[in-house]
C-alpha positions as a printed Julia matrix, in Angstrom:
253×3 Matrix{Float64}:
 36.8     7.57  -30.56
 38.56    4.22  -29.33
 37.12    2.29  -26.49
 40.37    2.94  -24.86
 39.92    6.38  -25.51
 36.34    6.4   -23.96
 37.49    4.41  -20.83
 40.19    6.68  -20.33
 38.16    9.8   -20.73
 40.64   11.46  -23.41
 39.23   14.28  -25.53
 41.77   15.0   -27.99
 45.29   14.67  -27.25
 48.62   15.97  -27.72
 51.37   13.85  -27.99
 54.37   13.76  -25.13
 56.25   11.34  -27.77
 59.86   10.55  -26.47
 59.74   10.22  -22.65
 61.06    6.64  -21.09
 61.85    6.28  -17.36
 65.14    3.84  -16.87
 63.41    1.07  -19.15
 65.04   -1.41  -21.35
 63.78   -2.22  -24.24
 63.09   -5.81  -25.12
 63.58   -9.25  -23.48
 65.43   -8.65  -20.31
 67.63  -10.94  -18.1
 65.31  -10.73  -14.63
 68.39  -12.3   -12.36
 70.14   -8.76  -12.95
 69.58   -5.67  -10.75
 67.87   -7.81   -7.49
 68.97   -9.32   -4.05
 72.22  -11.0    -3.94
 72.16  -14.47   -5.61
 75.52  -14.07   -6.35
 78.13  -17.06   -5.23
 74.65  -19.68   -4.99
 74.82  -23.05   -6.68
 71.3   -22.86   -7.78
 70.8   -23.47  -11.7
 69.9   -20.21  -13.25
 66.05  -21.41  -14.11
 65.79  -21.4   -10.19
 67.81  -17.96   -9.67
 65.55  -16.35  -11.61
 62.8   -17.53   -9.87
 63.92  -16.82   -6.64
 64.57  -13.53   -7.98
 60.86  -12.92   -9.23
 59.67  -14.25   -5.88
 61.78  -12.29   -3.79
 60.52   -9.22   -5.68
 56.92  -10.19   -5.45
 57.26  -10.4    -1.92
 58.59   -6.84   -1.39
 54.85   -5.8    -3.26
 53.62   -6.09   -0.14
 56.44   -4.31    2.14
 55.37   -1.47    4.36
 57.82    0.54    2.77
 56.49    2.79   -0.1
 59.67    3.26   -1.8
 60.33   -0.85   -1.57
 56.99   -1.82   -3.22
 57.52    0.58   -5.81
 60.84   -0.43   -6.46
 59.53   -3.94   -6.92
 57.13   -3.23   -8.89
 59.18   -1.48  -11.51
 61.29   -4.59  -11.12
 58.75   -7.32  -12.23
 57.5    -4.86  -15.4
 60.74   -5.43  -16.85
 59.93   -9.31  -17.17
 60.32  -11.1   -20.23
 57.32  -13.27  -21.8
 59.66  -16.38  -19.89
 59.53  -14.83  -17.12
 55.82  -14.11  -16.89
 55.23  -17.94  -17.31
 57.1   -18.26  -14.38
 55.19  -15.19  -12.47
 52.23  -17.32  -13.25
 53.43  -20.23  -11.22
 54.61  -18.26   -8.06
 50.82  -16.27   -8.26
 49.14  -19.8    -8.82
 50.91  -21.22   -5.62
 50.4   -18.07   -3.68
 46.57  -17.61   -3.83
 44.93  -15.99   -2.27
 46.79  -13.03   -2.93
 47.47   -9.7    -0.47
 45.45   -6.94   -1.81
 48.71   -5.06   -2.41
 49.76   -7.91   -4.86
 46.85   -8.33   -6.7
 46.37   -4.66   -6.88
 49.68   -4.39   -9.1
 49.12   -7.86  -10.76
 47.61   -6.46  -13.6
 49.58   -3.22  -14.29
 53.01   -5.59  -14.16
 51.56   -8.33  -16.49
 50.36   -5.27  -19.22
 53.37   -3.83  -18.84
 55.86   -6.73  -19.31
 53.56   -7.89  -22.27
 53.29   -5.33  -24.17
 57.14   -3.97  -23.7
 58.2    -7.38  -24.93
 56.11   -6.92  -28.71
 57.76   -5.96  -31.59
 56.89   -3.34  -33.42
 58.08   -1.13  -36.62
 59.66    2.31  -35.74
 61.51    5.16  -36.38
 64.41    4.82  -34.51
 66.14    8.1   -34.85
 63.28    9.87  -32.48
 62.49    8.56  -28.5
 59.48    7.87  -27.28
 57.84    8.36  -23.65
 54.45    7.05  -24.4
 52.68   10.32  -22.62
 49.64   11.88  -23.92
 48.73   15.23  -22.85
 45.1    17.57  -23.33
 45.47   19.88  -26.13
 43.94   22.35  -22.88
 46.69   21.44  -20.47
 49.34   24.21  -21.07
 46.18   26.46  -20.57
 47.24   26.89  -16.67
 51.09   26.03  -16.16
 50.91   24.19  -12.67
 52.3    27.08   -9.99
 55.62   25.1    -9.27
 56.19   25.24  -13.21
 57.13   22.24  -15.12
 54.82   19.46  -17.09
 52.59   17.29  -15.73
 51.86   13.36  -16.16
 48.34   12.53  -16.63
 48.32    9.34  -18.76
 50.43    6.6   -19.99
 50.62    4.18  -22.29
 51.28    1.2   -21.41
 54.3    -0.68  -22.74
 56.68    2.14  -22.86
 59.01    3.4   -20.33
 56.87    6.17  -19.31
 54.39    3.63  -17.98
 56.86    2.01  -16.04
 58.94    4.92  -14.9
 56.71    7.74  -14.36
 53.47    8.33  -12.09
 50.23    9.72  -12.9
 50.84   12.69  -11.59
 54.59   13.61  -11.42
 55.91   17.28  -12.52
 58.42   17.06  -14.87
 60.69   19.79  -14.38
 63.87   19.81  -16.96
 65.12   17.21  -18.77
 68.88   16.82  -19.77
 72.3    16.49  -17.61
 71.48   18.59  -14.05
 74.82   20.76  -15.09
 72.58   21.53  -17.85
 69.23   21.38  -17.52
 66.23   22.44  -20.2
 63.25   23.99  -17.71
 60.01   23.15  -19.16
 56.84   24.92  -19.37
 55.01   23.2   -21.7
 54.04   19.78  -22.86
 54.95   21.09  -27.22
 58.49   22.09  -25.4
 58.84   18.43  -23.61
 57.57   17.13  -26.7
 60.39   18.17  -28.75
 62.73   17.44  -26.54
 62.55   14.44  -25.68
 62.1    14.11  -29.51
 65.62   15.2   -30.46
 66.97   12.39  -28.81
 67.57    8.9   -30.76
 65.54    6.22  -29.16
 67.42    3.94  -26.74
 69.52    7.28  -25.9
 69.68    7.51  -21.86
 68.02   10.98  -20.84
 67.75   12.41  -17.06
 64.49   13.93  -16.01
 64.14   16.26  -12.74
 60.7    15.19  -11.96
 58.52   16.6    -8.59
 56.8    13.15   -6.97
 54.47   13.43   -4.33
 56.58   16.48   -3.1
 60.2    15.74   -3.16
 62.31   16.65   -5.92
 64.21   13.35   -8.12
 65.96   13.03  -10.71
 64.94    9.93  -13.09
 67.29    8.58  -15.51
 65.36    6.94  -18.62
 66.03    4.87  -21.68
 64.13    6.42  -24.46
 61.82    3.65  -26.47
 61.68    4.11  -30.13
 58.5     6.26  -31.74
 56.48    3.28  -33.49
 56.26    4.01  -37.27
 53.56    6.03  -38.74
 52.33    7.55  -35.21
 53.07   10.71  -34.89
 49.51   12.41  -33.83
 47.78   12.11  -30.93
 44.54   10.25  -32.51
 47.13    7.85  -34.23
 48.79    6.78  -30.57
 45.2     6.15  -29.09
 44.39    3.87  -31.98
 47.49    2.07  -31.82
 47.52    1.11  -28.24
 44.08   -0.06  -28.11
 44.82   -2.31  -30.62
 47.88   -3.3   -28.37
 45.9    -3.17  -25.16
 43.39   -5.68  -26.42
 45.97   -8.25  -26.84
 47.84   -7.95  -23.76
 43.98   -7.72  -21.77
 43.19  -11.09  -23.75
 46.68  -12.65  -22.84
 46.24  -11.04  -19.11
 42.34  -13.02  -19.02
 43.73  -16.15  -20.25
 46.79  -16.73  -17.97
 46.18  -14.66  -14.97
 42.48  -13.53  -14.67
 40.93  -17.39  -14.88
 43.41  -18.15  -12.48
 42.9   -15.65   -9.36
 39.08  -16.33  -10.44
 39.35  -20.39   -9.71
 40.44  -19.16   -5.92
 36.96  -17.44   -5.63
């Protein structure tokens, strides 16, 4: 078994393969979806940046909904980007506890969603893993739930330990789901990068999440395969997160 596996506490696991929460794939263009910067004579270098800051700021907004909105935000930075995240952390130290506590999760994220990798395009991907025991006892409201992701896929970003996933597909024409094998498959008969809606139950309201599926990376298609694959992942984007971020909040101590 995989450190990652060990620090995670996974037994053996079943594979959730295709799920992705409203992610992009790939380098992304921060200055889109945030506050208006629209009309400013600002050179886009500094748009951007006001556009990372503003975000960071809202990580530490009394509204729920708001910090979580910003945090999706900043995982969708590129590698660019993050340089620039670096600065705005640097000059802000020390940080709120409600920044710092997502520093790390938004700096894994954005690293690892930004690497390459081979695939097989013509199936999605979540990045979910689920206990071969966990369709033992269907939860009472029905439906699938989220217990890990992996991060650097649009599951990590878009979904919540957790959520309830309750149907997937167009709400005119919903699939119910009562198993992780049935959300398994269909998220899997969707072509990665395929937008797919997912009525999910969050901390007891009832959403509806619309997701860009990744692509399944090539050769991984057991549960044992994805552990081994993200570890290897995970250890590059913890030595990247030590290097650039890490040594820096630990110079303000």
């Amino acid at each position: 078994m995989t450190a990652y596996a060990a620090r995670h506490g996974l037994k053996i696991w079943g594979i959730a393969a295709a799920l992705s929460l409203a992610c992009l794939n790939g380098p992304v263009t921060f200055a889109a979806d945030q506050p208006s910067t629209s009309g400013s004579s600002l050179p886009k270098p500094d748009r951007i940046r006001q556009s990372i800051e503003h975000s960071f700021d809202q990580l530490s907004d009394d509204r729920p909904d708001v910090r979580d909105g910003a945090r999706r935000r900043l995982m969708l930075l590129s590698l660019k980007d993050l340089s620039v995240l670096r600065e705005i952390v640097k000059a802000r130290i020390p940080l709120l506890p409600s920044e710092a506590e997502s520093l790390h999760d938004i700096v894994t994220q954005s690293y690892l969603s930004n690497d390459s990798y081979p695939t097989e395009a013509a199936h999605g991907f979540l990045g979910v893993l689920f206990s071969l025991d966990q369709d033992a006892v269907e939860p009472e409201c029905g439906g699938v739930e989220i217990r890990y992701r992996v991060p650097g896929f649009c599951a990590y970003r878009c979904f919540e330990d957790g959520d309830i996933v309750m149907a997937i597909g167009d709400p005119r024409e919903e699939l119910e789901l009562h198993s992780s094998s049935q959300m398994t498959m269909a998220v899997q008969s969707h072509a990665a990068g395929q937008r797919v809606v997912f009525k999910v139950l969050r901390r007891g309201r009832l959403i509806h999440v619309s997701i860009v599926l990744d692509a399944r990376p090539l050769g991984v298609n057991a549960a044992n395969m994805v552990v081994d694959f993200s570890a290897r992942r995970n250890a590059e984007a913890e030595g990247y997160w030590e290097e650039n971020f890490e040594s820096l909040l630990g110079e303000s101590s």
